[in-house]
VOGU-3710 file (C-alpha; in Angstrom, 3 decimals, decimal comma):
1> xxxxxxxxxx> 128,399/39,215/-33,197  124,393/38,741/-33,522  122,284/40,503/-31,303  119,768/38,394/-29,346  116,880/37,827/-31,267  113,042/36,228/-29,690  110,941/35,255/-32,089  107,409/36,821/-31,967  105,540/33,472/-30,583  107,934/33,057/-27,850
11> xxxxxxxxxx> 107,863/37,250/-27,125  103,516/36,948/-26,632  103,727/33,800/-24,758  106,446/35,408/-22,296  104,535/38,526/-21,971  100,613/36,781/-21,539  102,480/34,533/-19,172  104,014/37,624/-16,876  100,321/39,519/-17,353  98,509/36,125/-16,425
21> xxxxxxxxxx> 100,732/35,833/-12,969  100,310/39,272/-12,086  96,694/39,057/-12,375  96,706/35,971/-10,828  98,553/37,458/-7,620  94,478/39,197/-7,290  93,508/35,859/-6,047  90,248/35,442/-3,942  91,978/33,705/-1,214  92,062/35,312/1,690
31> xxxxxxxxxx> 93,832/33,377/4,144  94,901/30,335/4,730  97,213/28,613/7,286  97,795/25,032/9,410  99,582/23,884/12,217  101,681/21,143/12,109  101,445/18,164/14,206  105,480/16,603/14,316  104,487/13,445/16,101  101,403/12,877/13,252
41> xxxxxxxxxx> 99,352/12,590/16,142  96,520/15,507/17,343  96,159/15,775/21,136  92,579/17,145/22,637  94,698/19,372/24,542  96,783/21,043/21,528  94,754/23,678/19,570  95,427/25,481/16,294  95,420/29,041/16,786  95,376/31,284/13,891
51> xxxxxxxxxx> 95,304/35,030/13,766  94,100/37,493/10,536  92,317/41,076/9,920  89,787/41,803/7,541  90,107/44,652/5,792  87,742/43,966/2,692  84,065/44,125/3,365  82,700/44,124/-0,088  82,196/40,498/-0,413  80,863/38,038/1,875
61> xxxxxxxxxx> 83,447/34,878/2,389  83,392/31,120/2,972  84,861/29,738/6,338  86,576/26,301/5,911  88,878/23,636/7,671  91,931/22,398/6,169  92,512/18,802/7,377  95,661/16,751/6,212  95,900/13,520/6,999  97,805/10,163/6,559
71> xxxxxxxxxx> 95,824/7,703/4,750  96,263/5,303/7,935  93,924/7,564/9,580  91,141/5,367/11,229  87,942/7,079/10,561  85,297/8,258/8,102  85,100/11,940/10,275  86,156/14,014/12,565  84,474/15,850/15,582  85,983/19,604/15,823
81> xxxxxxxxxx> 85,455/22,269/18,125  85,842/25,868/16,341  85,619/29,034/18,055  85,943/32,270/16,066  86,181/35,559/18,155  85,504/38,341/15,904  85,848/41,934/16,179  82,530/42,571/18,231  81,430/39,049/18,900  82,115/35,317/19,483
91> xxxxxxxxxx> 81,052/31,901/19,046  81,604/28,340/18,827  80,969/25,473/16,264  81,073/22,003/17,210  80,670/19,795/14,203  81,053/16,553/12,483  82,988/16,570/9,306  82,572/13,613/6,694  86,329/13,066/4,981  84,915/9,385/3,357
101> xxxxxxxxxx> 82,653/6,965/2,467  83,362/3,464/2,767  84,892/3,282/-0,837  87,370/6,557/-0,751  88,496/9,612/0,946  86,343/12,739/-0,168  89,125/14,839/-0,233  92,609/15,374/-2,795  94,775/12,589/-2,204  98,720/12,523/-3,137
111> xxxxxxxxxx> 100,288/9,536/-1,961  99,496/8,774/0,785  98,299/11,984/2,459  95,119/12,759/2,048  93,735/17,125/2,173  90,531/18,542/3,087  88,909/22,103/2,428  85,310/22,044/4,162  83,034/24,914/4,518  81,632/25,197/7,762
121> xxxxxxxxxx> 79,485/28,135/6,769  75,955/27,039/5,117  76,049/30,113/3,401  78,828/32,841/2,629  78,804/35,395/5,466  79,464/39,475/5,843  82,704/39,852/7,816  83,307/43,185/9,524  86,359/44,754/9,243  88,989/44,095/11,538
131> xxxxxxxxxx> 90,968/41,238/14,079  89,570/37,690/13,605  90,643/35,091/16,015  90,009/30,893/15,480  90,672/27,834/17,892  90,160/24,502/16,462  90,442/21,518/18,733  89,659/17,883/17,893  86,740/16,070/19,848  87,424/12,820/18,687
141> xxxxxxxxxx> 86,680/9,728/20,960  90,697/8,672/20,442  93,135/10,863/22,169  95,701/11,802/20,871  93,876/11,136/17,614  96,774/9,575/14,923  97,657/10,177/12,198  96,852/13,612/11,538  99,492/15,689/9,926  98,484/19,253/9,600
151> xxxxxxxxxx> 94,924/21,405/10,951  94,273/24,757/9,738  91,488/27,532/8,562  91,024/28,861/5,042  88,796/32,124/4,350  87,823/33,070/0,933  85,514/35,531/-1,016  82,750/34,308/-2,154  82,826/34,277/-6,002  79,593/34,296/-7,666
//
């Protein structure tokens, strides 16, 4: 009986492909989460509450919204409330974010969802170390506002 033999090519590729997804594991992402909305419909009284620590203070990061939505949904924006309570201070955003123009959605489409990553931060900011807190609630004119699948916050490290 043979022994098991792996040619050369197939031994590098295996091995750069186990070093590139360990490396890759060092991501800049921080966090990122959403809450689901079951009846595809966002409420002005349901908020998306998220939780996370910062431990990494080398680096300033980028603050965004993650928006998922059905392609049914009415409207060129959305009106959101943000409040982030950090470890020695607080404060609230209230924005309008542009998903489309009157040709196409601005964001990654797949069917017929539609995803947004926004940065509400003109510039990347210093985060202290320790217990971040943020509320997002929807200030739309339509309430429940339809058609919205998902909400959520994303916080990277700003990569130069």
């Amino acid at each position: 009986m043979m022994g098991l033999r792996i040619p050369v090519t197939q031994y590098c590729l295996g091995l750069f492909f186990i070093v590139a997804v360990l490396t890759g594991c060092n991501t800049l992402d921080v966090y990122e989460k959403t809450t689901a909305f079951a009846t595809h419909s966002w409420s002005s009284n349901d908020s998306a509450k998220f939780n996370f620590i910062i431990k990494d203070t080398s680096a300033p990061y980028n603050l965004m919204m993650v928006l998922r939505h059905e392609d049914l949904y009415g409207y060129k924006n959305i009106w959101l409330s943000i409040k982030v309570i950090g470890p020695d201070s607080s404060f609230t955003i209230k924005r309008e974010f542009t998903l489309a123009d009157n040709s196409k959605w601005f964001g990654s489409s797949i069917d017929d969802i539609v995803e947004h990553r926004i940065k509400f931060n003109t510039q990347p900011i210093p985060l202290k170390k320790g217990n971040y807190s943020f509320v997002i609630r929807q200030e739309m004119r339509e309430d429940p506002l339809l058609h919205v699948l998902n909400a959520g916050i994303r916080i990277e490290k700003f990569k130069q």
